[in-house]
Residue, then its C-alpha position, 0 to 999 in steps of 0.5 A: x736910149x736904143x736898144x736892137x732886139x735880142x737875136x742870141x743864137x742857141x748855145x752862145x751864152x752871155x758873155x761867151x766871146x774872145x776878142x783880141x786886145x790891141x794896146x793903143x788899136x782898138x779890141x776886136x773889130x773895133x778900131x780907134x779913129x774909126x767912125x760911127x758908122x764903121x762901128x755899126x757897120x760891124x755890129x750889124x755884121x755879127x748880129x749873133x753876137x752884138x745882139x743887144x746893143x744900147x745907144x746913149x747921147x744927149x738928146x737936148x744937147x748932142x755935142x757936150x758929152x760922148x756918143x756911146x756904143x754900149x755892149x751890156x751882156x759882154x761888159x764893154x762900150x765904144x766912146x765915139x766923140x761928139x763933133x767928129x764921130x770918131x772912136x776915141x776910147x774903149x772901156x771894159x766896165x765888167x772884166x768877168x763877161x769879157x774875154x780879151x786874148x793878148x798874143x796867146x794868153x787870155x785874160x778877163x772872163x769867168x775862166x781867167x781873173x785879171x789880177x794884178x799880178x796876172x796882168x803884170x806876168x802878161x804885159x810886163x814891167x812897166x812905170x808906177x801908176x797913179x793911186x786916187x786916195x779918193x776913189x780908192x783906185x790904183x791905175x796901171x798903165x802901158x802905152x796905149x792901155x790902163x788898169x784900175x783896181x780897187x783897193x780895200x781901205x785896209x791896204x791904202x798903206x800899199x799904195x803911200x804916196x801914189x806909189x806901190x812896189x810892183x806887182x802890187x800884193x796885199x801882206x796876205x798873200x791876195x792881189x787886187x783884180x782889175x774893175x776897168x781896162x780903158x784903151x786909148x791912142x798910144x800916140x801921146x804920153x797920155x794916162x787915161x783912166x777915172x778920176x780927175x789926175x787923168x787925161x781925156x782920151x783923143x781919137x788918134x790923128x786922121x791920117x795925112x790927105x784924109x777926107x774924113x771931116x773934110x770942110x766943104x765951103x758952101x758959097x749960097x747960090x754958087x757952088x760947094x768947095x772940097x777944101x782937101x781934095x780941091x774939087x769945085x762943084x757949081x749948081x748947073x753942073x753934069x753927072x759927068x762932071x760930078x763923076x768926074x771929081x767924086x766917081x760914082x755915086x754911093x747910090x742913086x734914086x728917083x726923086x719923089x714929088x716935093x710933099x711941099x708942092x702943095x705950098x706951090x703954084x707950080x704943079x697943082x695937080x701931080x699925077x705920080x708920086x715920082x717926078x722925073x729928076x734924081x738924087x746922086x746918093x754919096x753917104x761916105x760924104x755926108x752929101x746927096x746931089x739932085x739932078x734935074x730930070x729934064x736939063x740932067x743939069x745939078x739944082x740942089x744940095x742937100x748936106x747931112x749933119x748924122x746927128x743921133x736923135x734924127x731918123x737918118x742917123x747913121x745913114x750918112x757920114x757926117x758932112x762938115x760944112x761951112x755956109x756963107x753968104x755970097x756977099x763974101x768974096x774969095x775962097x777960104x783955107x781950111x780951119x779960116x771960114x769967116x766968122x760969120x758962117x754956118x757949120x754942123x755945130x751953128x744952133x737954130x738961134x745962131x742962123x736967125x743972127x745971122x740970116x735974120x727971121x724967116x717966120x713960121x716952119x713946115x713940118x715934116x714927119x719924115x714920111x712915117x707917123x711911127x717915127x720913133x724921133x718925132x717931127x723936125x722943122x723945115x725953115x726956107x731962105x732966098x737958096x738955102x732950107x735948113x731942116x731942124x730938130x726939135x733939139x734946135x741942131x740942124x740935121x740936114x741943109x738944102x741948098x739950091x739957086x732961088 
């Protein structure tokens, strides 16, 4: 779990913020579909506010449960799915340290108390929720959003059969106030809340022509293909040419020497710590290009999974590779890669299936003893490298012509 240093500015208590509520969109600056990186791109916009915040993933098995974004002092959090890294659900875990504004009315906080009633007089008549007997919940529900409220074990004769007479009030006059908001896509019928009679919430669709999570088809030692935008990028190839499909680069930098030169008879004596060739940088593609410094012709690419846990998260967006071998003939649709192929989710185990045992790894520290992520492990094949996590997922593929 990670957690940013606390930056509160003076006068801003815990709790103090309005965010404006979206049924089905998101709440505040946070966007349903969006990826990872946009939302911390926008924590990191208003560090005043999102001044504490908690990262939490499973390290040993990072695609089984969701990456979640979590707000502890404003009682909220982001859930971002696991192989896509898109926002798919918000919840409000803690409706007294959150504020939501919907049209002109509040509701939530320590000023205006979410009842059921006062919700029902802001959103309007809607269809009766569902009540689990087992949890002692009763959930309401509008397109895009749910409510849950508790209901005392006193009063479960209200809620009979599943159903209750809306706006539920109990026979003394009270009316039970919500525990949990969730906001989901609005594009399904789907009731999402707790509890085993709901749905999973899916991140809406991406819309038509996207790129995002587009498959690249990695053919070792020939050549990347884009299979959205139908781009062919061989080894050899030019900055021009390289402009030419993808426009300018996100960044570009001077390659450092090679910390494994040391293994190499090529260079036994570097004189700098930079050599002449240089990285095209395009992180919105999950995608760094190295230029020969001499030939400015293409000798590598190196492909970036984003996975948490390794010290570039977050640097990149994910890259949503497929690699096979040259002996496979043709091109392949998207959503049609042969089977036996290498992706983003191929564990370590399943690469040495396909592409046999490679023997001992290198170990790389990422240029820092501090880092916080401890070491990965480097593995070489005749035109590709794959670096690997102690986790066994791989964070980044290096493919070049042997």
């Amino acid at each position: 779990m990670l957690q940013r240093p606390r930056r509160r500015c003076e006068g801003t208590a815990m709790g103090a913020i309005i965010l404006d509520l979206r049924p089905g969109f998101g709440i505040g600056p946070f966007s349903l579909g969006m990826p990872i990186c946009e939302a911390f791109a926008q924590i990191e916009q208003q560090p005043n506010i999102y001044d504490v915040v908690h990262v939490k993933y499973i390290d040993e098995e990072p695609l089984k449960l969701d990456i979640v974004i979590n707000f502890p002092d404003h009682g909220f959090h982001l859930r971002f799915d696991p192989w896509s890294q898109r926002l798919r659900l918000i919840e409000v875990f803690d409706v007294k340290r959150l504020q939501m504004r919907y049209a002109t009315s509040l509701i939530g906080g320590p000023s205006a108390l979410a009842t059921f009633v006062a919700i029902y007089s802001l959103f309007g008549p809607t269809f009766p929720g569902i009540y689990d007997k087992d949890r002692g919940v009763y959930t309401l529900f509008y397109p895009g959003l749910s409510f849950a409220f508790p209901i005392p074990t006193q009063y479960t004769d209200c809620c009979h059969d599943g159903e209750a007479e809306l706006p539920l009030e109990f026979p003394d006059g009270t009316t039970p106030v919500t525990c949990r908001v969730s906001i989901y896509d609005s594009s399904t019928d789907s009731k999402v809340g707790v509890g085993s009679f709901m749905n999973k919430a899916l991140a809406p669709p991406l819309p038509s022509g996207s790129l995002y999570m587009e498959e690249v088809h990695a053919k070792l030692g020939e050549e990347l293909w884009f299979t959205i935008g139908g781009q062919h990028i061989p080894f050899g190839a030019s900055p021009q040419d390289v402009w030419t499909e993808f426009g300018h680069p996100c960044g570009i930098h001077q390659k450092q020497v090679d910390q494994m030169v040391i293994h190499s008879a090529s260079d036994l004596h570097p004189r700098t710590t930079l050599c002449g060739d240089y990285f095209y940088n395009y992180f919105t593609r999950g995608l760094d290009i190295l230029f020969d410094g001499q030939t400015h012709k293409i000798k590598k690419f190196v492909l970036h999974t984003n996975f948490p846990g390794h010290a570039d998260f977050n640097s990149y967006i994910k890259c949503n590779f497929v690699i096979y071998s040259s002996d496979v003939g043709g091109h392949f649709e998207e959503g049609n890669a042969p089977k036996t192929c290498i992706t983003p989710s191929t564990k370590w185990e399943q690469v040495k299936e396909f592409l046999g045992d490679c023997g001992r790894a290198a170990i790389q520290t990422q240029g820092s003893t501090n880092n916080p992520f401890g070491s990965t492990f480097v593995y070489g094949y005749q035109n590709v490298a794959f670096e690997v996590m102690k986790n066994g997922y791989i964070a980044t593929v290096t493919l070049f012509q042997s």
